[in-house]
Short mmCIF file of the C-alpha atoms (twelve columns), coordinates in Angstrom:
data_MODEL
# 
_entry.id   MODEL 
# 
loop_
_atom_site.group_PDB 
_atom_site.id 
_atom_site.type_symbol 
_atom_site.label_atom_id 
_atom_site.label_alt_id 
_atom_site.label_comp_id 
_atom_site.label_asym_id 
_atom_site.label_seq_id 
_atom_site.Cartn_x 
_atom_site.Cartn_y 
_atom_site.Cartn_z 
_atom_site.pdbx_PDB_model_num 
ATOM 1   C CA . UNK A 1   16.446 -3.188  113.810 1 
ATOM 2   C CA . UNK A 2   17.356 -0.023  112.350 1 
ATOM 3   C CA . UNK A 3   19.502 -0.798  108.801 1 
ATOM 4   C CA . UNK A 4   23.474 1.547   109.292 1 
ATOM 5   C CA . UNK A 5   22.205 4.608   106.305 1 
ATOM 6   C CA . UNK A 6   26.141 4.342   105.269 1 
ATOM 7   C CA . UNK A 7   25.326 0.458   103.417 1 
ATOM 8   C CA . UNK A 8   22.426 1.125   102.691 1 
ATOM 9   C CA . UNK A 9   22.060 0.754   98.565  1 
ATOM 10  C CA . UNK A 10  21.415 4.011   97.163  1 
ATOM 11  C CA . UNK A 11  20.593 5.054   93.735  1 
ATOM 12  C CA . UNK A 12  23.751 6.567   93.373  1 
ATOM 13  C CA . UNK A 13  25.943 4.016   94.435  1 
ATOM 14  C CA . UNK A 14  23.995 1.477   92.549  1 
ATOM 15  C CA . UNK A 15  25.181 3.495   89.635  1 
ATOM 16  C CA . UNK A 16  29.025 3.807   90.389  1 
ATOM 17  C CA . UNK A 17  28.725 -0.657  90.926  1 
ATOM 18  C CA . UNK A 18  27.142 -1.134  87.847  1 
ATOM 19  C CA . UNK A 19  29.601 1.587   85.675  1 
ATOM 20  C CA . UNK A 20  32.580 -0.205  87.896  1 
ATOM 21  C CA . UNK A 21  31.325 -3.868  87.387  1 
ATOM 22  C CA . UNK A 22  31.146 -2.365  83.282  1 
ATOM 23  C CA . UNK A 23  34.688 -1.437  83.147  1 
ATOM 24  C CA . UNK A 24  35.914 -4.400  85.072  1 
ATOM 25  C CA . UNK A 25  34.470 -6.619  82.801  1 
ATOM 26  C CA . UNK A 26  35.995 -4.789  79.735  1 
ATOM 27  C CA . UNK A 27  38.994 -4.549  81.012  1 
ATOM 28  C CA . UNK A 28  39.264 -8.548  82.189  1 
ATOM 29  C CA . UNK A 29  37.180 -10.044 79.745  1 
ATOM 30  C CA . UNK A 30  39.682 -9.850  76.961  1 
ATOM 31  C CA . UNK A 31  42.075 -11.357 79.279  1 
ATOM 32  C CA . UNK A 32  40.312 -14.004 80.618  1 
ATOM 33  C CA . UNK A 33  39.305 -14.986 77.215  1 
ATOM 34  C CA . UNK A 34  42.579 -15.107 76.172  1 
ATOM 35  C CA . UNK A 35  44.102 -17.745 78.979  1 
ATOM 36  C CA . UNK A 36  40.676 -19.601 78.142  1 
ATOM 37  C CA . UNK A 37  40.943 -20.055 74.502  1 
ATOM 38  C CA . UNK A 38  44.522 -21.119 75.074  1 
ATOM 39  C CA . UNK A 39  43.956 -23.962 77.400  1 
ATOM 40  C CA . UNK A 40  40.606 -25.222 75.997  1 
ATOM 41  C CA . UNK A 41  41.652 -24.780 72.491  1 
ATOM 42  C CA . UNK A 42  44.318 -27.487 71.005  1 
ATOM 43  C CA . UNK A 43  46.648 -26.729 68.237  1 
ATOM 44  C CA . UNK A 44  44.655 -27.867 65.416  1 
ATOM 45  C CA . UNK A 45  41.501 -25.952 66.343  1 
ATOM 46  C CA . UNK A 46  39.509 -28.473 67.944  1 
ATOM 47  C CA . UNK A 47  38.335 -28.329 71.548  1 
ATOM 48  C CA . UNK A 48  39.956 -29.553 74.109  1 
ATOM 49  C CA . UNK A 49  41.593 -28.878 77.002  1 
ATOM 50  C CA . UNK A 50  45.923 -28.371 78.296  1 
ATOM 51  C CA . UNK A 51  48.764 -26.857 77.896  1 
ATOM 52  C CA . UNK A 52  49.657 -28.148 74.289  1 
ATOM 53  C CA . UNK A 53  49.263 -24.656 72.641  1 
ATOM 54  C CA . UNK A 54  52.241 -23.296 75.076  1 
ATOM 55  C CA . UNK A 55  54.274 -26.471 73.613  1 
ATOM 56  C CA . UNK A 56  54.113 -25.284 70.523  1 
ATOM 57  C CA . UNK A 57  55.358 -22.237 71.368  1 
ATOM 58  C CA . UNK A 58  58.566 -23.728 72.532  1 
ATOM 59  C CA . UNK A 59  58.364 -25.799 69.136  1 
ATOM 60  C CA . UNK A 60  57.893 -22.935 67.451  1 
ATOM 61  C CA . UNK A 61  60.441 -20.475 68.610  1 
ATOM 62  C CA . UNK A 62  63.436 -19.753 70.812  1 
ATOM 63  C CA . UNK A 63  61.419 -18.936 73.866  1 
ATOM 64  C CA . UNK A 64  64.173 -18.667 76.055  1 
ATOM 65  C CA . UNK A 65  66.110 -16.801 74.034  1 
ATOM 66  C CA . UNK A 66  63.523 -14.641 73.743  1 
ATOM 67  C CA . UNK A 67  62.849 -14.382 77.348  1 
ATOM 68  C CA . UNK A 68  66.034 -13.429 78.212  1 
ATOM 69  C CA . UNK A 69  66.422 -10.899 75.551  1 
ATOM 70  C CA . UNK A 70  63.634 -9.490  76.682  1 
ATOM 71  C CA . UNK A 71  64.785 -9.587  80.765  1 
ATOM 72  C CA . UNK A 72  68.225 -8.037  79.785  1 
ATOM 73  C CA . UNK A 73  67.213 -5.524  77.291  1 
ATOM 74  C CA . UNK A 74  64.194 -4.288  80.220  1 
ATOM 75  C CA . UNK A 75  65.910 -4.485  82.940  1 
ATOM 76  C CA . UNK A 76  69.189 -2.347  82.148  1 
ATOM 77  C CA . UNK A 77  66.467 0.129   80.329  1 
ATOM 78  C CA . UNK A 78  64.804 0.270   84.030  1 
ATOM 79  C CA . UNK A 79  67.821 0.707   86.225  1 
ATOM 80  C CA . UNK A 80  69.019 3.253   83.511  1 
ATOM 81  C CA . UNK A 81  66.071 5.611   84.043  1 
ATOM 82  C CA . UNK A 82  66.102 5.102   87.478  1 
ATOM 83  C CA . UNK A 83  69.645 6.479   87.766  1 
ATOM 84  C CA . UNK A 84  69.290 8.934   85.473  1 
ATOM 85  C CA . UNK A 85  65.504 10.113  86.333  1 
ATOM 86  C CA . UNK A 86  67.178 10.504  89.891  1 
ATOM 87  C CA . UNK A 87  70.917 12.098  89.203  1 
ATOM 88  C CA . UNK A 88  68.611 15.073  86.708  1 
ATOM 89  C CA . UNK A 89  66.021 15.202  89.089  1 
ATOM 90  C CA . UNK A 90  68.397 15.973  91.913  1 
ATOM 91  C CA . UNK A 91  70.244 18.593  90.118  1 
ATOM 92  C CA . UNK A 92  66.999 20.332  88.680  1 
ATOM 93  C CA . UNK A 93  65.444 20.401  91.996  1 
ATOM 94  C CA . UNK A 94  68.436 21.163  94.392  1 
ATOM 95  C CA . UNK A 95  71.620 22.119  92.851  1 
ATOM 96  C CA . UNK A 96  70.874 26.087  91.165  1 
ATOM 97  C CA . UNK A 97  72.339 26.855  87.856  1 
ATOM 98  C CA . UNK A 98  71.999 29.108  85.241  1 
ATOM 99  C CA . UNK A 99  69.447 28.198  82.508  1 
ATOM 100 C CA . UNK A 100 67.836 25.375  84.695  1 
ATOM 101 C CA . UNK A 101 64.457 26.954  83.962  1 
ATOM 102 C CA . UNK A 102 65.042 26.598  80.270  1 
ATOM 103 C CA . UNK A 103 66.594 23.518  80.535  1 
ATOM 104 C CA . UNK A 104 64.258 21.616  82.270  1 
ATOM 105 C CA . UNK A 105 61.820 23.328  79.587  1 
ATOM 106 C CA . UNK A 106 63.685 21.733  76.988  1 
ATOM 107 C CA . UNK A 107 63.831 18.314  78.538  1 
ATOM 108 C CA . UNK A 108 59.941 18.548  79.159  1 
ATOM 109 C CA . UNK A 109 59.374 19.360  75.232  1 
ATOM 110 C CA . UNK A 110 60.980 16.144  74.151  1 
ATOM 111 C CA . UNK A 111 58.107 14.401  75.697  1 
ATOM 112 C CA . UNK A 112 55.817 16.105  73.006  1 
ATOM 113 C CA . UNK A 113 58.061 14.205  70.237  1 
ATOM 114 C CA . UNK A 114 56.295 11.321  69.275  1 
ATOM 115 C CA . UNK A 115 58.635 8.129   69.008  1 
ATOM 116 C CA . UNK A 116 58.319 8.115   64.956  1 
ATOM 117 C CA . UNK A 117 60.025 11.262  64.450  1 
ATOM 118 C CA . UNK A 118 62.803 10.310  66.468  1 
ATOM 119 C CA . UNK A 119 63.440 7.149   65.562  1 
ATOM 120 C CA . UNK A 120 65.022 7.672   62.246  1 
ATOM 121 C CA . UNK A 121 67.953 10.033  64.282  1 
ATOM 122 C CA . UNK A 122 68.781 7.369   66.791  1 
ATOM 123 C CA . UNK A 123 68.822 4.407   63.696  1 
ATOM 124 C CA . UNK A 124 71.721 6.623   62.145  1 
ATOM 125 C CA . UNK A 125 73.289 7.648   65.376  1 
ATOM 126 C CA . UNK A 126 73.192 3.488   66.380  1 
ATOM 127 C CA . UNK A 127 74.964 2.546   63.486  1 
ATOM 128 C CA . UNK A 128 77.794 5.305   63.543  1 
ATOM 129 C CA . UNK A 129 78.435 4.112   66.703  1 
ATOM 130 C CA . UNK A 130 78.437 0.283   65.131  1 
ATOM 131 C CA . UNK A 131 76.062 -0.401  67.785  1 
ATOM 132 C CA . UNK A 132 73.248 -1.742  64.718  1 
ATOM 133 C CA . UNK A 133 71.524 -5.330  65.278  1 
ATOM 134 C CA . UNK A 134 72.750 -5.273  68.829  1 
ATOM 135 C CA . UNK A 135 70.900 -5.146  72.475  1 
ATOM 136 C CA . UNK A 136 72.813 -1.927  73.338  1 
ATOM 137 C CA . UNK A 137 71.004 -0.529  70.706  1 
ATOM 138 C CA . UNK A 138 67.669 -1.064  72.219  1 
ATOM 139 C CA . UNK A 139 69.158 0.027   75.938  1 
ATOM 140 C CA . UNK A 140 71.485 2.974   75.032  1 
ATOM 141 C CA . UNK A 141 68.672 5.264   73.645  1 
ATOM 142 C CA . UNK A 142 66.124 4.375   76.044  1 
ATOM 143 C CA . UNK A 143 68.103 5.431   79.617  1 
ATOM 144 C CA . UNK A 144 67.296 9.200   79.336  1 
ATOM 145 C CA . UNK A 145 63.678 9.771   80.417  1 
ATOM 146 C CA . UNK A 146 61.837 13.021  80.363  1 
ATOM 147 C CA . UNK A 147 59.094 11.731  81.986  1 
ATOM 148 C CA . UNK A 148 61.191 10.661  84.865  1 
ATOM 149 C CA . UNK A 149 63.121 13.326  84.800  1 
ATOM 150 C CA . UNK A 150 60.335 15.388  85.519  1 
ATOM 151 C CA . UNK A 151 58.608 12.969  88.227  1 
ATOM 152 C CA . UNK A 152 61.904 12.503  90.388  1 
ATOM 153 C CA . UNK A 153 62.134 16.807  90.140  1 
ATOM 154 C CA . UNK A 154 58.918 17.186  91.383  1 
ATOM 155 C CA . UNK A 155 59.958 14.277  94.210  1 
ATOM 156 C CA . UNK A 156 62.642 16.328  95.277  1 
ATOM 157 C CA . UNK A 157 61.077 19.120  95.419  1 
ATOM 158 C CA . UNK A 158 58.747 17.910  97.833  1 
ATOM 159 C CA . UNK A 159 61.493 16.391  100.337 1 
ATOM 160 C CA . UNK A 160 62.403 18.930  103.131 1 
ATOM 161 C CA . UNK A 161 65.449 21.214  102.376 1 
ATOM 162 C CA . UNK A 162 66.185 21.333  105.660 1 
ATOM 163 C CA . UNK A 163 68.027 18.386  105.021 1 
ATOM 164 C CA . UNK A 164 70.205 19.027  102.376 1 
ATOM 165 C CA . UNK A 165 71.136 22.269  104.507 1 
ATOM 166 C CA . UNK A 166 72.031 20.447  107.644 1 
ATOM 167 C CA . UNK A 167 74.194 17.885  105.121 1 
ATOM 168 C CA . UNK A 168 75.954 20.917  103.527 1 
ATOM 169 C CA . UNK A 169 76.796 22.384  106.918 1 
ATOM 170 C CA . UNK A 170 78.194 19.594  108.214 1 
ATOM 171 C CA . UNK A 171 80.819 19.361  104.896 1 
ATOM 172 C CA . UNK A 172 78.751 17.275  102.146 1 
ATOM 173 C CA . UNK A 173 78.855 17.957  99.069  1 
ATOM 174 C CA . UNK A 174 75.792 17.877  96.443  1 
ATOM 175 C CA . UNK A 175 76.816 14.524  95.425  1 
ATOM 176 C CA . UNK A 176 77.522 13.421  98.774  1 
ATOM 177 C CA . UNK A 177 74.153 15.105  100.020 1 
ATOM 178 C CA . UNK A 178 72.151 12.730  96.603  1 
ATOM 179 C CA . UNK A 179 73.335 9.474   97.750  1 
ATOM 180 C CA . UNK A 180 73.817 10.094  101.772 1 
ATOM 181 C CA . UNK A 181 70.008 12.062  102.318 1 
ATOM 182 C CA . UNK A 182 68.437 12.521  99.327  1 
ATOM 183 C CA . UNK A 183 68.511 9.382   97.223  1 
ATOM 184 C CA . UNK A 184 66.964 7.154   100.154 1 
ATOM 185 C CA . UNK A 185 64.074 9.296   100.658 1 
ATOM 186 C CA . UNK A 186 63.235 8.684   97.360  1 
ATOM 187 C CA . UNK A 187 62.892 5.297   97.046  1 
ATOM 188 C CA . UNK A 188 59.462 5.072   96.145  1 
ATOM 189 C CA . UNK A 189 59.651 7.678   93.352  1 
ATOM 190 C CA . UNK A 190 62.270 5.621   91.767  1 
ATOM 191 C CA . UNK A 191 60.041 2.861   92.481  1 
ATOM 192 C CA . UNK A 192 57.259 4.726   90.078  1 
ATOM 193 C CA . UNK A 193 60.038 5.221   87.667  1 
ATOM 194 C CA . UNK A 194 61.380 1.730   87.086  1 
ATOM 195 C CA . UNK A 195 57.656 0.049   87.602  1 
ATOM 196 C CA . UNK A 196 56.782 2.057   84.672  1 
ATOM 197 C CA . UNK A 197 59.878 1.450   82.637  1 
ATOM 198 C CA . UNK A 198 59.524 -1.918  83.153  1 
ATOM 199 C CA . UNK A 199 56.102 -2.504  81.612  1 
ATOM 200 C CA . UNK A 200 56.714 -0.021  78.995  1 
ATOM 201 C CA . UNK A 201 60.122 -1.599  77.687  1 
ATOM 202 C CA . UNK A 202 58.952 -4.980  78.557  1 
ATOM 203 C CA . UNK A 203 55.939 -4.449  76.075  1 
ATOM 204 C CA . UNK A 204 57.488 -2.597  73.191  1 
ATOM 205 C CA . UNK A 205 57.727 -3.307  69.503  1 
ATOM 206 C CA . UNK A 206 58.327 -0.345  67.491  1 
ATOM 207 C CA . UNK A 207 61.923 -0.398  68.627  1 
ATOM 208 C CA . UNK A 208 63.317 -3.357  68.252  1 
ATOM 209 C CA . UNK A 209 61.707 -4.135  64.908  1 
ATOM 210 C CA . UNK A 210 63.468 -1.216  63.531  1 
ATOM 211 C CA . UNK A 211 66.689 -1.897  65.438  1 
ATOM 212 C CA . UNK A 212 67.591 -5.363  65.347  1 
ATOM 213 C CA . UNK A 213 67.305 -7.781  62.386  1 
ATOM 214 C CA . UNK A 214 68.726 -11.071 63.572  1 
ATOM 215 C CA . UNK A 215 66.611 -13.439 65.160  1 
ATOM 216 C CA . UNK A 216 68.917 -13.738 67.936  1 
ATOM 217 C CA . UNK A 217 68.312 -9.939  68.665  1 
ATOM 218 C CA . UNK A 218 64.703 -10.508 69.186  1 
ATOM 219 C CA . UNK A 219 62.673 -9.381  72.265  1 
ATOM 220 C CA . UNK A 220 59.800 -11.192 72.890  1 
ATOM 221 C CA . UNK A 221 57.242 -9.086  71.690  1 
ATOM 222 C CA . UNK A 222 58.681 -9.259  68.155  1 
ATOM 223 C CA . UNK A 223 59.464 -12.556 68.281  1 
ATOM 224 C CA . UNK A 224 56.222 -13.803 69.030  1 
ATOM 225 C CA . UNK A 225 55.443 -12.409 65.823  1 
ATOM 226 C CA . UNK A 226 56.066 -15.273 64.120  1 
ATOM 227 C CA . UNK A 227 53.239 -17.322 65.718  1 
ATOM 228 C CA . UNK A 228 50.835 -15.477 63.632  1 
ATOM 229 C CA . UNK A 229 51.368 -17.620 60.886  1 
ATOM 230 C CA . UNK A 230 49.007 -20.339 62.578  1 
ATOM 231 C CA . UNK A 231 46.365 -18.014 62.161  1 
ATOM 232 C CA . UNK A 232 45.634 -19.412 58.734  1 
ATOM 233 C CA . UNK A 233 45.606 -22.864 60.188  1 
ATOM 234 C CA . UNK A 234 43.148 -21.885 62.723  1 
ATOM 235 C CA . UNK A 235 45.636 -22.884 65.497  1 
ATOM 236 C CA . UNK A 236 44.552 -19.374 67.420  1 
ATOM 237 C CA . UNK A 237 45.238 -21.499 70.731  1 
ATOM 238 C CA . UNK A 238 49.030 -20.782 69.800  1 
ATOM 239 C CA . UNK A 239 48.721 -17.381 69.241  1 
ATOM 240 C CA . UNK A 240 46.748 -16.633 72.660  1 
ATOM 241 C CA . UNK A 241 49.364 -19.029 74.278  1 
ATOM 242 C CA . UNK A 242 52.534 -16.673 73.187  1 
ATOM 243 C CA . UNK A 243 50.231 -14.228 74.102  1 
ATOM 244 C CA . UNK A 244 49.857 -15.328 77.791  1 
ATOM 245 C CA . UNK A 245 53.605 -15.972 78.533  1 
ATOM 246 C CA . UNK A 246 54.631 -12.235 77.234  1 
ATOM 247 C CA . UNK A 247 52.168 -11.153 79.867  1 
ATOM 248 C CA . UNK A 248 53.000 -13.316 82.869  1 
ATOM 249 C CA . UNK A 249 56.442 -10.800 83.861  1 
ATOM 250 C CA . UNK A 250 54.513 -7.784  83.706  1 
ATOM 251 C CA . UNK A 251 52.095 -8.562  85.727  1 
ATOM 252 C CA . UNK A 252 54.785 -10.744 88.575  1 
ATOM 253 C CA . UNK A 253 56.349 -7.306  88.245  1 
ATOM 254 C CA . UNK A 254 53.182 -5.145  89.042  1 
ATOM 255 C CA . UNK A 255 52.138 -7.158  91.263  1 
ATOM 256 C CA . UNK A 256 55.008 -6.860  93.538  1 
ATOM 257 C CA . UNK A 257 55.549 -3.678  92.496  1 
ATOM 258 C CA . UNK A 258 52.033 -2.700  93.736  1 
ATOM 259 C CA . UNK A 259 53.070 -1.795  97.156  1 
ATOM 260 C CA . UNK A 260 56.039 0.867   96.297  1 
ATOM 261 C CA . UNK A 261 54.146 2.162   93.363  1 
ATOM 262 C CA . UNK A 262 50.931 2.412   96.105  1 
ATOM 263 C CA . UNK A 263 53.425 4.197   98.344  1 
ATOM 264 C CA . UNK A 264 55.440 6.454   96.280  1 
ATOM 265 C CA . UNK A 265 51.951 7.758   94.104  1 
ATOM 266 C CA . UNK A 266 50.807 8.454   98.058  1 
ATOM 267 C CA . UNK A 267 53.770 9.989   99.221  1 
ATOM 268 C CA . UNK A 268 53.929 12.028  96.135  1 
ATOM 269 C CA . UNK A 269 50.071 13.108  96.572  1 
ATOM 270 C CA . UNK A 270 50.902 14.100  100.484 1 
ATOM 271 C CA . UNK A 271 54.066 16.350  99.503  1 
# 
């Protein structure tokens, strides 16, 4: 029986397993060490096995508070990009004006601007605006995206203009034309932006440590930060347990996500 040439294991392939198998192991080792050290692990360092290291998480801070924090403060930074990725998008793509070239220049410098240098501007302007130790304060500055701005542009740009002719002819307007034609076909590209807005936000630090100081205030991320003081007990069990619930919502999120993020990467491949 003659073996089908296209399974058959060839040197080549061999080599693209082996490099594959190497990088998924890297990649989910860490992890899987992680939810393994926190359920074999108890809180005083011996071994054992249960969910006693993610009690004394709730023992040890205001998870829910936290939680939510952390839900509110990502979620309005999300569906902020989204709108605004798409309204700036839209315009740069479809609506002609004078200076969009150096415009949309402008907008795609800011993404050369590392966080550090900016975030000394927005502390000052946060304050003036007696917005300091708040959650606005975390959302406000974060709904402008560049990098969305840029990836809903190049959506647009790819959609047929056909469309937005045949709307204009028959009396829309370029608002009317965004939300009635333009804003549906793009579903998936604003699927790409708030996916990736979500894990960002939902993941930082640098922010909120500079912007908030009451405990109340805290995201997740930097309240977790407080766990590391079991370290010098040798309760690491804890640690890995706060580490495991901060990473449980991104991955719900990409994992539903996966299928407009698979489609709108596609799409945007195919235009």
């Amino acid at each position: 029986m003659r073996r089908n040439p296209s399974r058959a294991l060839t040197p080549g392939l061999a080599g693209r397993v082996a490099v594959l198998a190497v990088a998924t192991a890297l990649t989910l080792g860490p992890v899987v060490w992680t939810v393994w050290t926190s359920l074999s692990v108890r809180a005083d360092g011996s071994p054992g096995a249960g969910f006693g290291a993610y009690g004394d998480v709730v023992d040890q801070v205001a998870l829910g508070l936290l939680v939510w924090n952390s839900v509110l403060v990502t979620a309005l930074c999300a569906i902020g990009q989204m709108v605004t990725a798409a309204l700036a998008g839209y315009v740069f793509a479809r609506v002609p004006f004078r200076g969009s070239g150096a415009l949309f220049a402008v907008v795609l410098a800011t993404m050369m601007v590392p966080l550090q240098v900016t975030i000394v501007p927005v502390f000052v302007l946060v304050r003036g605006m007696g917005l300091s130790d708040t959650l606005l304060a975390l959302v406000l500055p974060a709904v402008p995206t560049a990098f969305g701005t840029f990836l809903m542009r190049q959506y647009f740009l790819g959609l047929p203009g056909e469309l937005g002719e045949a709307a204009a002819i028959d009396g829309a307007g370029p608002l009317r034309t965004f939300t009635s034609v333009y804003a549906p076909l793009a579903a998936p590209g604003l699927a790409i932006v708030g996916i990736l807005a979500f894990n960002y936000h939902w993941n930082e630090f640098f922010r909120p440590l500079i912007l908030t100081v009451s405990e109340q205030n805290f995201t997740l991320p930097l309240g977790l930060v407080t766990l590391q003081g079991n370290l010098g007990t040798g309760s690491v069990a804890t640690v890995l347990a706060g580490v495991v619930v901060s990473m449980v919502p991104a991955l719900v999120v990409f994992v539903l996500g996966q299928r407009p993020l698979r489609e709108g990467l596609t799409a945007g491949a195919g235009k």
